[in-house]
N, C-alpha and C positions, 0 to 999 in steps of 0.2 A: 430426713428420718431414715430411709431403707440406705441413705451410703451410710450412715450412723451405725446404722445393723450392719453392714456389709463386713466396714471394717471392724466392728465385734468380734464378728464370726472368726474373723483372723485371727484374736488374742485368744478367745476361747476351744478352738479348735487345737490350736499348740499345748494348751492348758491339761486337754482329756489324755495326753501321752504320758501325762503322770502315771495314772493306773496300770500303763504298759511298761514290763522290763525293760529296764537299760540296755538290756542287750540285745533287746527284740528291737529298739528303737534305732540304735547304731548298725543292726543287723538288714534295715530296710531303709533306713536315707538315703542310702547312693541310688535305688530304682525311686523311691519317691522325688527327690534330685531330675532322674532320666527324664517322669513321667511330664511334671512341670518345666522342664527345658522344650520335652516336645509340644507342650500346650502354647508355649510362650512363643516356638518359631509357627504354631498357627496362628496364633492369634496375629502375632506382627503379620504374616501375609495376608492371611484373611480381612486384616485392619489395611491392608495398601489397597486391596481389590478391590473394598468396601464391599464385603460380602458380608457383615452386619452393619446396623447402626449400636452406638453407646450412648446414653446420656451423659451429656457434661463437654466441658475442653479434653483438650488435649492430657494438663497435669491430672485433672478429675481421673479420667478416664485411664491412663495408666496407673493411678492409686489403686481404682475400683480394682481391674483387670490384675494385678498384681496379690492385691488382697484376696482375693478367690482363689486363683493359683496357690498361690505360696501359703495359703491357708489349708481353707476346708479340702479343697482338692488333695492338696501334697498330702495332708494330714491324713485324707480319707484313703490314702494310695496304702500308710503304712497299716492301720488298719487292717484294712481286706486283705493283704499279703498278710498280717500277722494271722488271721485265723484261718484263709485259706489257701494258704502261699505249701505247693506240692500235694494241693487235692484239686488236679488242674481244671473238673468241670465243674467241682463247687465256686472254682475260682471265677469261670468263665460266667457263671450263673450270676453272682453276687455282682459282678461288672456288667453285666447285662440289667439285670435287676436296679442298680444305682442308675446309669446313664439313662433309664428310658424313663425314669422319674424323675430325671436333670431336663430330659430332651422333651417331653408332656407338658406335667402338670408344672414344672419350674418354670419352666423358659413362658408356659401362658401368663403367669402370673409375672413372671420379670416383663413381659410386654405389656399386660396392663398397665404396670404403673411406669411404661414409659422410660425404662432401665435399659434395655438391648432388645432390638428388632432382625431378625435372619431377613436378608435381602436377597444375598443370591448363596445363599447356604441357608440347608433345609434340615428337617429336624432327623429327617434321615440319613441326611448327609452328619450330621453330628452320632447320630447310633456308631456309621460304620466308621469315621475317625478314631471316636473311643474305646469301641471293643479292637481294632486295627493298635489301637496303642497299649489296649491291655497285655494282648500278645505279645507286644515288643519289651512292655515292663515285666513277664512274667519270664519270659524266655532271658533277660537280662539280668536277671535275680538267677535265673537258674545257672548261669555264664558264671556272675558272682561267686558262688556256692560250690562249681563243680570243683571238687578235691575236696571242700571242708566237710563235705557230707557223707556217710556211710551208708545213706535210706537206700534200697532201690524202687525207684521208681518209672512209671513207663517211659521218662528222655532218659532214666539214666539208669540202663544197664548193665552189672558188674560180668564182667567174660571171668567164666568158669577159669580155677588155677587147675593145670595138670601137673 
């Protein structure tokens, strides 16, 4: 039943980018892209170290893992950049605000029913990976961006013409 939901989550997640411009959409892939590549080389190490346990085999478990990522996650990445991508501590807020609802109350309840256990990663060790990868997704968006934008903003200051 909850992998049944899992991979839902996947189809439906993709689905909500409907109500988002096309151009907001195309405008945030490559950091949503970034953020799911970094989650993926943790996951693979952190899966060598066995610093969690997954339910299921090996194919299970890379479905599950894959479907979260490349789901709710990628999808939640464009999101938050859409509403607060260059309001940097609204931004910092709203990824603080998501992961420690990921890293609490989710992850108790993915361990009640037996879904993934933290062995030798801890829920704090998950805060600081994720807010550590915020910045990297944010500051990569902003790499993206420099020259198509005219905003100034505090990375990006325009020097006075004389």
């Amino acid at each position: 039943m909850l992998i049944s939901l899992l991979r839902l989550t996947f189809a439906l997640s993709w689905l909500t980018l409907y109500f988002m411009p096309k151009k907001a959409v195309k405008r945030y892939i490559p950091s949503a892209t970034m953020s799911a590549l970094l989650v993926m080389i943790t996951v693979f190490i952190g899966s060598h170290y066995k610093s969690w346990k997954v339910k299921g085999g090996n194919k299970t478990r890379i479905y599950n893992i894959l479907s979260v990522i490349l789901g709710p996650f990628s999808v939640g990445t464009i999101w938050v950049l859409y509403f607060t991508f260059r309001k940097f501590w609204i931004y910092i807020l709203a990824n603080f605000v998501q992961n420690f609802i990921y890293a609490f109350p989710i992850l108790t309840f993915l361990k009640k029913v037996g879904f993934i256990k933290y062995v030798r990663f801890t829920r704090i060790h998950h805060l600081y990976a994720s807010m550590s990868y915020a910045l990297i997704i944010y500051f990569f968006q902003l790499y993206l961006e420099k020259g198509t934008s005219s905003e100034i903003t505090s990375f990006d200051k325009k020097i006075p013409k004389m």
